[in-house]
N, C-alpha and C positions, 0 to 999 in steps of 0.2 A: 730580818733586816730589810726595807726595802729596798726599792731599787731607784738609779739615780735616773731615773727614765719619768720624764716632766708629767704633771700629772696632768689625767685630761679629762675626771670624773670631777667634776666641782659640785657642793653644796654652797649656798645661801642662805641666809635671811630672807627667807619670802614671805607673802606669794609673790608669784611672777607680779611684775613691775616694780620694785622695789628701788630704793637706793644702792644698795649693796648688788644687786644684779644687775645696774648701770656702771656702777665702779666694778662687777667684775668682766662685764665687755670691753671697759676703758682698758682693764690689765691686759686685755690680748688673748684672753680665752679662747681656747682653739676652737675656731667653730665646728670642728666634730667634735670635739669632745662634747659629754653632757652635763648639761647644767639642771639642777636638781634643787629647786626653793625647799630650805626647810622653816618647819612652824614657830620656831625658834632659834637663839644661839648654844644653845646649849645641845638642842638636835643636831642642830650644823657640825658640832663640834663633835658629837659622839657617834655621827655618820663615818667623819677622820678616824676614830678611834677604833673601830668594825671592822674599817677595812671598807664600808660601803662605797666610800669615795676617796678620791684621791688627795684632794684637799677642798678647804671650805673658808670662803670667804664671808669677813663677820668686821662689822663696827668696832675699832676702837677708844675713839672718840672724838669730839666734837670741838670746833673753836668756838662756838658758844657755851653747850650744855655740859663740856668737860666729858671725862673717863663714861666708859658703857659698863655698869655693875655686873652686867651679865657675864660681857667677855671677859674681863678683868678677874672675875670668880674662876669662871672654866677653863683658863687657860693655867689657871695656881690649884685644883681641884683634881684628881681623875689622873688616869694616864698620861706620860709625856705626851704633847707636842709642841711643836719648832714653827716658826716665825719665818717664812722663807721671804715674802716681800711685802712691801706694803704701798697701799696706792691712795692716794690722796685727790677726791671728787668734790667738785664744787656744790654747793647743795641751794638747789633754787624750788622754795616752795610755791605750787602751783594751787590756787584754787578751780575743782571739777566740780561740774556735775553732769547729769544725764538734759543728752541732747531737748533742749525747748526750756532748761529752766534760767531763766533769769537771777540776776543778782540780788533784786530785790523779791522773789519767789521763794528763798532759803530761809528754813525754818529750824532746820537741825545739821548738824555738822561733828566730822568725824576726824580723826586723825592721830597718830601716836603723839605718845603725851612729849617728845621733843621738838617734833614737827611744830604742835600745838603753842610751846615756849618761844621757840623761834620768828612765829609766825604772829603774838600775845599781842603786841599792839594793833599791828592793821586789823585785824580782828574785831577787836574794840571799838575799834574808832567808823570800822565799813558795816560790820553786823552786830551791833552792840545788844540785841535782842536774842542772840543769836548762844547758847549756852553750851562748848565744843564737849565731848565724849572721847573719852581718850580709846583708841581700836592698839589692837594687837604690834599693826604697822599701817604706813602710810598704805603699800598697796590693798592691806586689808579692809583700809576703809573705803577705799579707791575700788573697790569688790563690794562692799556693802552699798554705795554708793549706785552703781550698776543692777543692785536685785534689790532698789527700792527700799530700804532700808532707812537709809540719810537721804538728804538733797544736798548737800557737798561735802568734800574731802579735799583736805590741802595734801598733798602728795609729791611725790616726782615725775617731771613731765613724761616719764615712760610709761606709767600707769593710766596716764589720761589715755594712750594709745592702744594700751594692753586690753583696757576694759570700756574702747569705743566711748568715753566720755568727752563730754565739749572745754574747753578751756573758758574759764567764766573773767581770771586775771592769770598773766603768764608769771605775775612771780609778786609775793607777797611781805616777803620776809621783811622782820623788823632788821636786819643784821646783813646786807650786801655782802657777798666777799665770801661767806661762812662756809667753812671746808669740814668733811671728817674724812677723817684718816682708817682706813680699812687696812686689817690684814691679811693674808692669805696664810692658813695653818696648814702643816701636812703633818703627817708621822716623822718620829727620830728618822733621822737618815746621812747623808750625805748632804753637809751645810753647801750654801753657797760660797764660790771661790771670793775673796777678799776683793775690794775693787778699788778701794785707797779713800769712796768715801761712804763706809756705811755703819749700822746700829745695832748692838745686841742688846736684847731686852734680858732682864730676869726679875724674877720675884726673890725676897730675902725676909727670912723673921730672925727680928735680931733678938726679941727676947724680952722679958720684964728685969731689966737692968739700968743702971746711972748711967750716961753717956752711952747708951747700943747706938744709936742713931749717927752722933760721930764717929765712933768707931769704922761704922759701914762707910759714910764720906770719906773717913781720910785714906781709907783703901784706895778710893778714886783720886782724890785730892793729890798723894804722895808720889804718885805715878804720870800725873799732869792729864786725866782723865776727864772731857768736861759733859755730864749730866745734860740729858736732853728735854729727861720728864722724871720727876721723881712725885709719888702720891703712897698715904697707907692707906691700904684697907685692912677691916677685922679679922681675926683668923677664926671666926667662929667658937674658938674654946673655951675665950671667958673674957670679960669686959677689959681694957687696959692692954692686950696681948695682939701687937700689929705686924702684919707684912705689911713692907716696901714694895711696890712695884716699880722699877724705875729704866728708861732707856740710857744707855752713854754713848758717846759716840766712839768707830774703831770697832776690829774685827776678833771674835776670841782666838785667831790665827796670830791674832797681835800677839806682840810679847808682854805688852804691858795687861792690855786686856784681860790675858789669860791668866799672868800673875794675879792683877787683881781679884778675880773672879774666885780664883785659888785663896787667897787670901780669906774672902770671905767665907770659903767653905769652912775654913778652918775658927772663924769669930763668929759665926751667924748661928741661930740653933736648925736655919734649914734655909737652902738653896737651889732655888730652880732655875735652868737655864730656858730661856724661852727663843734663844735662834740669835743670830748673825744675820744682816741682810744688806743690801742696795740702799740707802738712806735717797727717799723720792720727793720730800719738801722742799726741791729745788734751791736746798741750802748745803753749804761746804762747811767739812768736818774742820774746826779748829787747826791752824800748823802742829807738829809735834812737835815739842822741844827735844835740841838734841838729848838729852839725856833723857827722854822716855822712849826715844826711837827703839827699833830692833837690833842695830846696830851695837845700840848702848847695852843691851840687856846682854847680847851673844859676850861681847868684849868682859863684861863681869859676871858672866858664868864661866871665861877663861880663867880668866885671874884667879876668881876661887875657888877653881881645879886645880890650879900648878899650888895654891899654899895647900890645899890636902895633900896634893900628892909630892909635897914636900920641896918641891920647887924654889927656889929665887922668885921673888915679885915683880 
């Protein structure tokens, strides 16, 4: 089991200059600890699973481009892991290139294919001759970029710095504002203490059945539970056959929480818990009605202790 001793070996989504290794400076990452780009989310993630690192900071998704297929895969795939916090980075696309080229000098351009969507109109409309290539990541291209490969890359401004490239426009996007949301995975272990306002994630496959879908709702519903993100994806076994992924708000410390959660292990044909954490969207958890409080739950697991154990009501 590990241990409740903060972790201070982190993998990413690299190479160095990345988004994800902007939002994991934002989190506070000890600067002794090390930070370790991996080639992938899937890498990142089976780094945590090794024991390589402590935990690994990875994309969940995007207020543009929606849920990241990869993370969403690997965190329902493979060995448990837990959700301990999530950090939420503004994302401002920058067009680079190598010092002395000019705006109207670019010929070819590089950038992961979200970047690329985000960024789809000014594009268009500043280098319409200009046909992008979708790269591994933004700092990958922002690296291709640097050894001559491309003449620009739309990136994060930390890549322009990482790979000594010039800033050609400081921010591009067709979509101002545009946030994704990172998680930080570790191993099972000791959850975070409850703070009054945060989210537990899980995955759920409710099964090729009439009504599976409600059924998993009104688990949430009857308990005064309100959904933060709810999306299916495939479970790979055969066409028709979905997980749920979905956040709620509330701690599985909660009583209701945990009922529910309980509940669904018991209707769902498969349930994974993917963490309790600090909710960082700078938004507050719904009030709780008194009757979904913990108050409510302890008072009627009294009550129906003394009618077993034969009690007056």
């Amino acid at each position: 089991m590990p241990s409740s001793t903060p972790p201070t070996r982190f993998a990413y989504l690299g190479p160095e200059g990345t988004f994800a290794e902007s939002a994991l400076i934002s989190a506070g990452a000890s600067s002794e600890g090390a930070r370790s780009p991996a080639p992938s989310v899937a890498a990142a993630l089976a780094a945590v699973r090794s024991g390589d690192v402590d935990g690994a900071l990875v994309p969940l998704e995007n207020s543009v481009e929606g849920s990241v297929p990869a993370t969403m895969d690997g965190l329902a795939d493979g060995d448990p892991v837990v959700i301990v916090r999530e950090v939420f980075l503004p994302v401002t696309m920058t067009l680079v290139a190598r010092q002395g080229v000019a705006l109207g000098d670019v010929r070819s351009l590089a950038s992961h294919p979200h970047a690329l969507a985000q960024s789809a109109r000014w594009l268009a409309a500043n280098l319409p001759g200009v046909a992008p290539l979708p790269a591994a990541s933004t700092a990958a291209a922002a690296a291709a970029v640097a050894a001559g490969e491309f003449d620009a890359a739309v990136c994060a401004p930390i890549a322009a710095e990482r790979y000594g490239l010039a800033t050609l426009v400081a921010d591009i996007s067709d979509h101002p504002g545009a946030v994704t949301r990172f998680v930080l995975v570790t191993p099972p272990g000791p959850l975070p203490e409850p703070t009054g306002n945060d989210k537990t994630s899980l995955v759920a496959v409710v099964g090729d059945r009439t009504g599976a879908l409600l059924s998993l709702l009104s688990e949430f519903a009857v308990r005064g539970i309100s959904l933060t993100r709810i999306e299916s994806r495939p479970t790979k076994e055969r066409l028709g056959v979905y997980s749920f992924a979905l956040d709620c708000e509330g701690h599985i410390a909660d009583a209701r929480v945990g009922e529910a959660l309980a509940a669904l292990h018991r209707v769902c044909e498969d349930v994974r818990f993917l963490g309790s954490y600090p909710r960082a969207d700078g938004r507050e958890n719904k009030p709780v009605p008194a009757i979904a409080g913990d108050p409510a739950f302890a008072e009627a697991e009294a009550w129906l202790g003394r009618i077993r154990g034969g009690s007056p009501t």
